[in-house]
C-alpha positions as CSV (number, residue, x, y, z in Angstrom):
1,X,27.6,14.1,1.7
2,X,24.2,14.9,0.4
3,X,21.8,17.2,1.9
4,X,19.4,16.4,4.1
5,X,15.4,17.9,3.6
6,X,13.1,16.7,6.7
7,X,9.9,16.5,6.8
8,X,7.7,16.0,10.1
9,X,4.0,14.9,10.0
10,X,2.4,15.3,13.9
11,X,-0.9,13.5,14.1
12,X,-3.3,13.9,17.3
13,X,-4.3,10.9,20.2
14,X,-7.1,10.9,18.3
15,X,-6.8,10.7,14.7
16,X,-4.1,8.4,15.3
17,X,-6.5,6.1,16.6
18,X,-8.7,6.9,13.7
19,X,-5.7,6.2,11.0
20,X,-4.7,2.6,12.9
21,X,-8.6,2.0,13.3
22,X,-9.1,2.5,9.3
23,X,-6.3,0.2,8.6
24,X,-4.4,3.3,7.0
25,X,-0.5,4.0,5.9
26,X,1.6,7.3,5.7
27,X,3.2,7.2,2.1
28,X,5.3,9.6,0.5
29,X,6.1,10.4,-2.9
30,X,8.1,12.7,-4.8
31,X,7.6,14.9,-7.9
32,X,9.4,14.7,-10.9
33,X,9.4,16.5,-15.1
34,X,10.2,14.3,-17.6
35,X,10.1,14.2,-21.3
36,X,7.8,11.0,-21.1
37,X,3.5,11.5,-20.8
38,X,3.6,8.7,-19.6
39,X,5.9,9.0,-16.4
40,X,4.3,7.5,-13.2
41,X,5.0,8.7,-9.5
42,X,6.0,5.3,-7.7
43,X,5.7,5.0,-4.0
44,X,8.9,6.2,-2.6
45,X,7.9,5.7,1.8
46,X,5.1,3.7,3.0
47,X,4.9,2.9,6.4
48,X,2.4,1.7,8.8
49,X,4.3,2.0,11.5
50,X,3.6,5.6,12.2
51,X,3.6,7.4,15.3
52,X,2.1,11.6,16.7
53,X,5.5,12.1,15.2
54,X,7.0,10.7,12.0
55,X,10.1,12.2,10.1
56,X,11.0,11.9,6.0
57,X,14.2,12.7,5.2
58,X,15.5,13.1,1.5
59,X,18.8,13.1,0.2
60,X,19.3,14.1,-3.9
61,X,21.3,10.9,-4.1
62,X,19.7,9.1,-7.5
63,X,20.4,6.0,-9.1
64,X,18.8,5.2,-12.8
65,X,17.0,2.0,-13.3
66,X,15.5,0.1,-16.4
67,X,13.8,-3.3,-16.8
68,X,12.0,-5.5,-18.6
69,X,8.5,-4.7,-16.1
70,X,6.1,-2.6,-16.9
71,X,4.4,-0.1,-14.3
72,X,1.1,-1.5,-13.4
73,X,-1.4,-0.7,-10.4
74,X,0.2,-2.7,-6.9
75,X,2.9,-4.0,-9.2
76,X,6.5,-3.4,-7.7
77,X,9.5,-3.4,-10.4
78,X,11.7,-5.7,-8.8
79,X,14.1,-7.0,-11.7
80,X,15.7,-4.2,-12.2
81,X,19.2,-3.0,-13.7
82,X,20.8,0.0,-11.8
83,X,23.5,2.5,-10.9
84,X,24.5,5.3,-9.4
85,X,24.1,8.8,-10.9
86,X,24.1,12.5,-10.4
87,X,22.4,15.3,-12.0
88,X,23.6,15.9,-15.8
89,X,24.3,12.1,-16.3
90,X,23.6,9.9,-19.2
91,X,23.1,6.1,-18.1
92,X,23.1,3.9,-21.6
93,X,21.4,0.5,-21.7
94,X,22.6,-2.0,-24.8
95,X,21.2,-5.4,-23.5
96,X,24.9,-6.1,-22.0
97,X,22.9,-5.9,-18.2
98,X,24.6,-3.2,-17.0
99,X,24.2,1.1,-17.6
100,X,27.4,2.5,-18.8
101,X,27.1,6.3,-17.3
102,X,28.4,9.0,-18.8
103,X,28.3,12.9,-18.0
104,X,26.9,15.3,-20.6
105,X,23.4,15.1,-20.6
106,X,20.6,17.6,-19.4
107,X,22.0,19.5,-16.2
108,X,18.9,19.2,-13.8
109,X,18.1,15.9,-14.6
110,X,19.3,12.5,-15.2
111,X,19.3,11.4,-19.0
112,X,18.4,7.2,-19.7
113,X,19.2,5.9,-23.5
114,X,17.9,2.9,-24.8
115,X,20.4,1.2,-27.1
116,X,18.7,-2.2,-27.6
117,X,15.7,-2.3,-30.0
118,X,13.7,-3.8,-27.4
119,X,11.3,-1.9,-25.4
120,X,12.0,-1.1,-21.3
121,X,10.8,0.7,-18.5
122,X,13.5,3.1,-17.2
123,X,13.4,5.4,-13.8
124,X,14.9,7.2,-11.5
125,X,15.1,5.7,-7.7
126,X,16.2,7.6,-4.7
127,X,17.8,7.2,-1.0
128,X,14.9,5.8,0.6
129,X,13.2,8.1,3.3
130,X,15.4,6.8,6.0
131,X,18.5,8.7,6.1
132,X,21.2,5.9,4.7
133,X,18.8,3.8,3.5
134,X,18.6,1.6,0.3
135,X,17.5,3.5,-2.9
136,X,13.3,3.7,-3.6
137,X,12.2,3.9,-7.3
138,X,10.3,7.2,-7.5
139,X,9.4,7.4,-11.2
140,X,8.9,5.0,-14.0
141,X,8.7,6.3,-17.7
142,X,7.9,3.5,-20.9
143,X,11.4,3.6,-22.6
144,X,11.4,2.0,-26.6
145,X,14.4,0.8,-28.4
146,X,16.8,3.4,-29.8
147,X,15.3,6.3,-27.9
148,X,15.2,7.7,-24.5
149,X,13.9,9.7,-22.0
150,X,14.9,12.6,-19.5
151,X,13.8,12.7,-15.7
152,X,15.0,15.3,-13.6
153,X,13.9,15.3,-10.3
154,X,12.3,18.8,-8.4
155,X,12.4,19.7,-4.8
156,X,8.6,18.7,-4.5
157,X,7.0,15.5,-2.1
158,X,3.7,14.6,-1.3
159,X,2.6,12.8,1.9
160,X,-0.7,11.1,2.7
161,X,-2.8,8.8,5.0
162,X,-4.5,6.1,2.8
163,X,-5.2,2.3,2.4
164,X,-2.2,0.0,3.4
165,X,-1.2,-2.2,1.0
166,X,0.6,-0.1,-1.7
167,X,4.2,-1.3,-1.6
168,X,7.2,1.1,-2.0
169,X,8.1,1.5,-5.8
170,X,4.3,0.9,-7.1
171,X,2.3,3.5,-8.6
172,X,-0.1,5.6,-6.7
173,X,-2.6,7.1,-8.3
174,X,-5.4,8.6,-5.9
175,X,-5.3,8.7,-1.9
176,X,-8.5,8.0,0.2
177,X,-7.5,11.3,2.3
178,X,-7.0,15.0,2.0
179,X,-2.7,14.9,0.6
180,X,0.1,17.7,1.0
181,X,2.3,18.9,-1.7
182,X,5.3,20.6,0.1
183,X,7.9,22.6,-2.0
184,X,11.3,22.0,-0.2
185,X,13.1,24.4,-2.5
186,X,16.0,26.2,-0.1
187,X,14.2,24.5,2.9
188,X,15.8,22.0,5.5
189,X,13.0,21.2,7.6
190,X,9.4,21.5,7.4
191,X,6.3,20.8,9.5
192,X,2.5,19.8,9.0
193,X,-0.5,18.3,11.2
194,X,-2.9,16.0,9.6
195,X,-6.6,16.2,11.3
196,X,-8.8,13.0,10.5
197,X,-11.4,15.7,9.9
198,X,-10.2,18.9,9.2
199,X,-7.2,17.8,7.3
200,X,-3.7,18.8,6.7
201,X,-2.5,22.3,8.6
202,X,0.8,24.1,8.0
203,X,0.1,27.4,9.1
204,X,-0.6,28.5,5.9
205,X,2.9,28.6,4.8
206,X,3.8,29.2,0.6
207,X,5.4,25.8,0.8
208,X,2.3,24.0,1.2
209,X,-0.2,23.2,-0.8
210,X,-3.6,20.4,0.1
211,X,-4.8,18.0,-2.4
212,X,-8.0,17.1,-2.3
213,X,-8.5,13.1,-1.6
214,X,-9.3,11.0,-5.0
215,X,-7.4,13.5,-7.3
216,X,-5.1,12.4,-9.7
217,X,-1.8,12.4,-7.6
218,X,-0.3,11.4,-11.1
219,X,-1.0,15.2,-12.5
220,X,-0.1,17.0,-9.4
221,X,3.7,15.1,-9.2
222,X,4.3,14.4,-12.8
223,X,5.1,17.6,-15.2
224,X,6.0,16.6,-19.0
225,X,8.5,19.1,-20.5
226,X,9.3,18.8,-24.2
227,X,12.5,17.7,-25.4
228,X,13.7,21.0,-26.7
229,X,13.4,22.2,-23.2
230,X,15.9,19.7,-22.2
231,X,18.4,19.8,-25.2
């Protein structure tokens, strides 16, 4: 069984009130490198439903996804081909409507090949933020025929109070609010407090980092790495 990395977010009586007042959600997103400039971080957890107390938990369980969509601001890829993969994978597409996964590929990351000489979308979805949940896509990459593209996820997720209405596996671009990038690497469990006003606090710990609201959330989850890198 995978391991489990929680995350809480504690929000006071009062900026609670704020939040639901504002009409606001709690998403979550997760980081990703790719060989793709064009890869877009896709709303993994988005609830409204939040609480003083509300817990993420991610498992590096991955399945790889392509389809006909294209990732487009509130759109949600919905026809989808998928299945199950692990780290080092190679999950090959020929039009047949399934991916044929074999092992080989890159080691931190999950290789996608386009066999068709159509252009897809491909991605990388994962266990959703409830522990034994369904799978989330996380990152979409433009895939052309005969070619493909290399995602391999990092122990990196951003969460954020913003405008309801972005559904899970959309992209998401900017946030209305102050965001925080937390580095799970070798971590289990990790806590921050969100502040209507004074923002995010996490005692100052290496693991955090803010974000200011309306920066490009793309940039700070998305890394490009050259193919050579991932030979």
């Amino acid at each position: 069984m995978a391991t489990s990395q929680k995350v809480v977010v504690f929000v006071d009586p009062t900026t609670l009130a704020a939040l639901n007042d504002l009409g606001y959600a709690l998403y979550a997103l997760k980081g990703f490198e790719t060989t793709n400039a064009q890869g877009k971080a896709l709303v993994w957890g988005e609830t409204t439903s939040f609480s003083d107390t509300t817990t993420f938990v991610s498992t590096a369980e991955y399945q790889a996804f392509v389809t006909k969509e294209q990732v487009t601001a509130g759109g949600v890829l919905k026809s989808i081909t998928f299945a199950d993969v692990a780290l080092g994978d190679i999950a090959t597409f020929d039009g047949s409507g399934t991916l044929k996964v074999t092992t080989g590929g890159y080691p931190a990351g999950v290789t996608i090949v386009n066999a068709t000489t159509e252009p897809y979308t491909a991605g990388l979805s994962a266990r959703s933020m409830d522990a034994g949940g369904n799978f989330s896509p996380v990152a979409g990459v433009p895939l052309y025929g005969l070619s493909e593209d290399v995602i391999a996820p990092v122990d990196k997720f951003l969460v954020t109070f913003s405008t309801a209405g972005v559904p899970v596996g959309a992209p998401f671009a900017h946030s209305m609010t102050q965001s925080l990038l937390i580095d799970m690497t070798g971590q289990t469990l990790l806590e921050g407090a969100f502040d209507i006003n004074k923002g995010w606090t996490f005692e100052d710990a290496p693991w955090g980092e803010t974000v200011p609201a309306g920066a490009d959330l793309f940039a700070v989850l998305v890394k490009e790495v050259p193919l050579s890198s991932a030979d």
